[in-house]
C-alpha positions in Angstrom: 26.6 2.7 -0.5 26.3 0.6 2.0 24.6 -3.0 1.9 21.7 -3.9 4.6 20.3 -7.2 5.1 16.6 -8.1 4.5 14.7 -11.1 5.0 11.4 -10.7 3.6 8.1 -12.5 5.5 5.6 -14.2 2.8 6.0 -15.0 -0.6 2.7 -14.8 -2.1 2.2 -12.6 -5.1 2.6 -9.0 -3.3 5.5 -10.9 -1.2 7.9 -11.2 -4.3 6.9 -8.3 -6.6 9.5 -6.2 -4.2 12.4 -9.1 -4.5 13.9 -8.0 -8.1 13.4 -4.6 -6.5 15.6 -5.4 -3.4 18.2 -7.5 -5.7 19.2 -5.0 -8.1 19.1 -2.3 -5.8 23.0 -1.6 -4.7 21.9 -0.6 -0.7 20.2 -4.3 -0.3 20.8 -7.8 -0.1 17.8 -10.6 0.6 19.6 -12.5 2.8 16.9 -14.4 4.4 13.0 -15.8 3.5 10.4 -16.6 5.4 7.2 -19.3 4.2 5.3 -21.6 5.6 5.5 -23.7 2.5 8.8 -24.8 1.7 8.4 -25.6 -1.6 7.4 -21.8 -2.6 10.8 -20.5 -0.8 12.6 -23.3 -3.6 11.0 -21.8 -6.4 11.2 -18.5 -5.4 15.2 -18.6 -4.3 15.4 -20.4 -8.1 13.5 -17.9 -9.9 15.3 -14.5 -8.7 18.9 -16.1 -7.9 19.0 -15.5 -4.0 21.7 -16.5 -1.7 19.4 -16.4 1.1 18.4 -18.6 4.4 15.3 -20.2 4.0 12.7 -19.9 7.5 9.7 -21.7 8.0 9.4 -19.8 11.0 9.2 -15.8 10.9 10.0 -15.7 14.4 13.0 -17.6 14.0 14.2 -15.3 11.1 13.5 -12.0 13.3 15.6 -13.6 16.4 18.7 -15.0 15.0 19.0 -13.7 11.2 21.0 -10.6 11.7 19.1 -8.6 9.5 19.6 -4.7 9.1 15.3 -5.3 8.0 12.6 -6.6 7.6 9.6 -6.5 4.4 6.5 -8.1 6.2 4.6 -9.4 3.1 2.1 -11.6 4.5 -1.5 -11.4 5.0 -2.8 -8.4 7.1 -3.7 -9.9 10.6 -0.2 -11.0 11.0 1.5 -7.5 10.2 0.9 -6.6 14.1 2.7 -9.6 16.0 6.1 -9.7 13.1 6.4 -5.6 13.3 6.7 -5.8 16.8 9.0 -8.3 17.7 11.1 -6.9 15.0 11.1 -3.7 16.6 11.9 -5.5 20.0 15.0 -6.5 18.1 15.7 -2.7 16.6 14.9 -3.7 13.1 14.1 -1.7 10.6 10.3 -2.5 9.0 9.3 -2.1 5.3 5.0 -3.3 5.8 2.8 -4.2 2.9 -0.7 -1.9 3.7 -2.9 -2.2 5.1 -0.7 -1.4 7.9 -3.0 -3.8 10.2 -6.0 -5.5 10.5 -7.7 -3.2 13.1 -7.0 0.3 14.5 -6.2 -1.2 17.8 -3.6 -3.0 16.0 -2.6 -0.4 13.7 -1.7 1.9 17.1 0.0 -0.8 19.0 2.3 -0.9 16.1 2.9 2.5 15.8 3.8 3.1 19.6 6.0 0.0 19.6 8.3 1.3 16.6 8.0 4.5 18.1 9.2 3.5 21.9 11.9 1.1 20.1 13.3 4.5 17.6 13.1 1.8 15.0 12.7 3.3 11.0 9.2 1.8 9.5 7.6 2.4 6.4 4.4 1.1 4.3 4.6 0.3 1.2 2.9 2.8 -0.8 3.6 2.9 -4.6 1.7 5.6 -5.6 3.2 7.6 -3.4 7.3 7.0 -4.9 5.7 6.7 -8.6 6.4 9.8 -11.3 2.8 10.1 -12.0 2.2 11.4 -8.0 5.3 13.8 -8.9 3.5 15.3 -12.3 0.1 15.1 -10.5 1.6 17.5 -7.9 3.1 19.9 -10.3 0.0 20.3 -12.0 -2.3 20.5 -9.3 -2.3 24.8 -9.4 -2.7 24.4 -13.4 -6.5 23.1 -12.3 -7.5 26.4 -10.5 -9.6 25.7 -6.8 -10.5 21.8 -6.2 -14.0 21.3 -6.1 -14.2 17.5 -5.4 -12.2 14.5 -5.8 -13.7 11.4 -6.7 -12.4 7.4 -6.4 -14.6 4.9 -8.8 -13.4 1.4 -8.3 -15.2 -1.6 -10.4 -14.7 -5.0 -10.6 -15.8 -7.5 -12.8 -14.6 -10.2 -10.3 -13.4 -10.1 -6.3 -10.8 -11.1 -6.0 -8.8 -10.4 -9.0 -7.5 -13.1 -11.5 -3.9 -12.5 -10.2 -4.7 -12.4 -7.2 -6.0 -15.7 -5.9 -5.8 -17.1 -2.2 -7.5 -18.0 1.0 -8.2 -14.7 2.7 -8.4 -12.0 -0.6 -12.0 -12.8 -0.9 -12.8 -12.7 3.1 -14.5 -10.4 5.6 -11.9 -11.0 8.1 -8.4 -9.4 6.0 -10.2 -8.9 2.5 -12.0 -7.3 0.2 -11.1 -4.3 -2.0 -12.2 -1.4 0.8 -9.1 -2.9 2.9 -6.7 -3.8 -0.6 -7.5 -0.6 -2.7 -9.0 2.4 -0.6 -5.6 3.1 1.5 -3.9 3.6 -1.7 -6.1 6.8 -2.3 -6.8 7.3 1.3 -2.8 8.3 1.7 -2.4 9.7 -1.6 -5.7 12.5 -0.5 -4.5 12.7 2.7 -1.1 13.7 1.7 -2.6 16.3 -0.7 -5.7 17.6 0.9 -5.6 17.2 4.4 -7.6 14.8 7.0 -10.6 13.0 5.7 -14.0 12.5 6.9 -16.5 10.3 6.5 -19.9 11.6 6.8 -22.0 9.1 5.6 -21.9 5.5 3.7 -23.2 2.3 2.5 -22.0 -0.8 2.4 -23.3 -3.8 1.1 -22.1 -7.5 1.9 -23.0 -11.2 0.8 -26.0 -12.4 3.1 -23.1 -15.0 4.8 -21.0 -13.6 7.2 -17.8 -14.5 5.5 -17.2 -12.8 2.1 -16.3 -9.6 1.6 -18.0 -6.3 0.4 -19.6 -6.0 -3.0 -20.3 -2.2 -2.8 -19.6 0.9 -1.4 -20.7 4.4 -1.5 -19.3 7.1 0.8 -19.5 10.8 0.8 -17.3 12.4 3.0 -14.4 16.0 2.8 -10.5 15.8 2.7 -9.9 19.7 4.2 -12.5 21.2 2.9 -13.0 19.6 -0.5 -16.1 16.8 -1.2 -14.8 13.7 -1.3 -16.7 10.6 -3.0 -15.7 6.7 -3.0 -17.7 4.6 -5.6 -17.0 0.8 -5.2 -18.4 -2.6 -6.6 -17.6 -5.9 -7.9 -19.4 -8.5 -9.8 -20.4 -6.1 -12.9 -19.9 -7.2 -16.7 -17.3 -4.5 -17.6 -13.4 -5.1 -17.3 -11.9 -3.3 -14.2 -11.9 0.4 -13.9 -9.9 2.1 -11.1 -10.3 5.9 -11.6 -9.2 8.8 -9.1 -10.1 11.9 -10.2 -9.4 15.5 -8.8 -12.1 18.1 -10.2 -10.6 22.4 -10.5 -12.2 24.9 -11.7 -9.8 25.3 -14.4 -9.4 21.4 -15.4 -9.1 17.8 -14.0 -6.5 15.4 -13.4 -7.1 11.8 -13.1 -5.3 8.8 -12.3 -6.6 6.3 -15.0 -6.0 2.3 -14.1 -4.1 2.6 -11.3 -1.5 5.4 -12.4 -1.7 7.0 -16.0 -2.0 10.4 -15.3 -4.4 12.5 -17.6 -5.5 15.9 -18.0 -8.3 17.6 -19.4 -10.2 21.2 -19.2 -13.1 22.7 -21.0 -11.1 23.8 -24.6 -9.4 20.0 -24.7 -10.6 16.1 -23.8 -9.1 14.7 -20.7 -5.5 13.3 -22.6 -2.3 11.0 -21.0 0.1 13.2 -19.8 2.4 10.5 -18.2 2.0 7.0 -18.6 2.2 4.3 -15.5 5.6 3.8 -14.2 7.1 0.1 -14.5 8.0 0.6 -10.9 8.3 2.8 -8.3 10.0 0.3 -6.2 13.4 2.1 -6.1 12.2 5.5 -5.2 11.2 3.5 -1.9 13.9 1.2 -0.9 16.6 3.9 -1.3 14.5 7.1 0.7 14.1 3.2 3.4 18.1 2.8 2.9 18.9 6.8 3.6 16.6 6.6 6.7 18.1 3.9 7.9 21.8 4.8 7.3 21.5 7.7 8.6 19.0 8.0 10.8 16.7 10.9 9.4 14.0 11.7 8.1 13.1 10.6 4.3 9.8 10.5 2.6 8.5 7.4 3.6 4.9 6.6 4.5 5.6 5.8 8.5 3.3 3.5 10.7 1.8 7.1 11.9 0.6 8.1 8.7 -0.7 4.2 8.0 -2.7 4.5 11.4 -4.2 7.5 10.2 -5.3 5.3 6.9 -6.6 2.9 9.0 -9.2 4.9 10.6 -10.5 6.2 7.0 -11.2 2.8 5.4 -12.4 1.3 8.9 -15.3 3.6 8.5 -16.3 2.3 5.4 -16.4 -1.3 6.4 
């Protein structure tokens, strides 16, 4: 197989989860890394063994590191400017989601990888994990879908894990813009285009946090659709999707442990949460990229068409 160079953009916690990914994978080399802080590209070259050049300066990276790609892992505003001056310079682009920080954005991107014939992709787990596989085969065992329903709670925004200067922010933040595309894609891909028919959102009386709660009713096809969001309650986290038959459910428990249930049995785990999906990913990215067609990846279209679900929620 052979071995592309990547230099990754940002470091933070999203930013590295894909390194060991990228390392022991046989298609890909991190040859270069991009921080503002210096001292996080040390410890991060120490902790996973890179032989990689270190850049302060993204731009700098894109121009002159000679890279077969590019993983853009920082914050969402700057997804737009990186993905297009790497497709300027024909490089492939792996992009955390949400692909961009407006739909304006979101479509400039999308036009620029498409006028440069450059391969992109979003990083999507769900989408590459084994419990989206299972969920699919057993979608006909559930008879005709009545409604599919996403409940997200959160004792705190942001997360404990999660912790930096923009999570917790109207501007990039909040969970409608970090969870939703998840299960905006995931639908999508299943059911069809979504609409959103009516919601309510609730903010902080500043103008600077994030949302605490959202309610929106809305149809993927022809099938209800219902998102249920808050943070700030006295319960640990709870991140359920749910797909409602009328011969049984399936549900995504906690992110990704697939259950299901009908009238004659309780809901029950069918398949448990994957470690990692991470390799389905980077080698459908690798085949696209080697050889130029198709693979099932989640392009910059397909995130666009995200973006303009979750915008109408905020």
């Amino acid at each position: 197989m052979k071995e592309l160079s990547i230099g990754i953009i940002g470091l933070g916690a999203i930013g590295q989860r894909l390194i060991p990914a990228f390392e022991q994978h046989e298609g890909f080399t991190v040859s270069a890394i991009s921080d503002v802080n210096k001292a996080l590209m040390k410890e991060a070259t120490q902790k996973h063994s890179l032989k990689a050049i270190h850049y302060t300066d993204a731009e700098e990276m894109i121009e002159y590191g000679a890279l077969d790609a590019i993983y853009i892992a920082v914050p969402p505003k700057f997804h737009h400017h990186y993905a297009r001056l790497a497709a300027k310079r024909g490089i492939a682009i792996l992009c955390e989601k949400p692909l961009a920080n407006s739909i304006a954005e979101a479509e400039e991107m999308t036009e620029a990888v498409k006028a440069a014939n450059v391969i992109n992709a979003i990083h999507f787990p769900l989408h590459y994990s084994n419990e989206v596989a299972l969920l699919k085969e057993k979608l006909s065992k559930i008879g005709d879908i009545q409604r599919i329903e996403l409940t997200m709670r959160f004792e705190t925004w942001p997360r404990t894990w999660q912790q930096n200067d923009w999570i917790a922010k109207r501007e990039q933040g909040g969970f409608i813009r970090e969870i939703t595309p998840h299960f905006i894609q995931l639908t999508n891909r299943l059911f069809g285009k979504i609409i959103i028919s009516a919601k309510d959102t609730q903010y902080p009386d500043n103008e600077i946090d994030c949302e605490t709660s959202v309610v929106a009713f809305g149809s993927a096809g022809h099938i209800p659709f219902i998102i249920n969001g808050h943070s700030g309650i006295g319960m640990k986290d709870d991140l359920t999707y749910r797909i409602y038959g009328t011969k049984g459910i399936l549900s995504l428990d906690q992110w990704a442990e697939l259950k299901y249930g009908n009238a004659d049995q309780p809901i029950e785990l069918i398949q448990e949460r994957s470690a990692s999906a991470s390799g389905s990913l980077l080698t459908a990215f690798h085949y696209a990229i080697t050889t130029g067609e198709r693979a099932d990846l989640v392009p910059f279209e397909e995130g666009t068409a995200v973006q303009k679900v979750f915008e109408q929620l905020l």
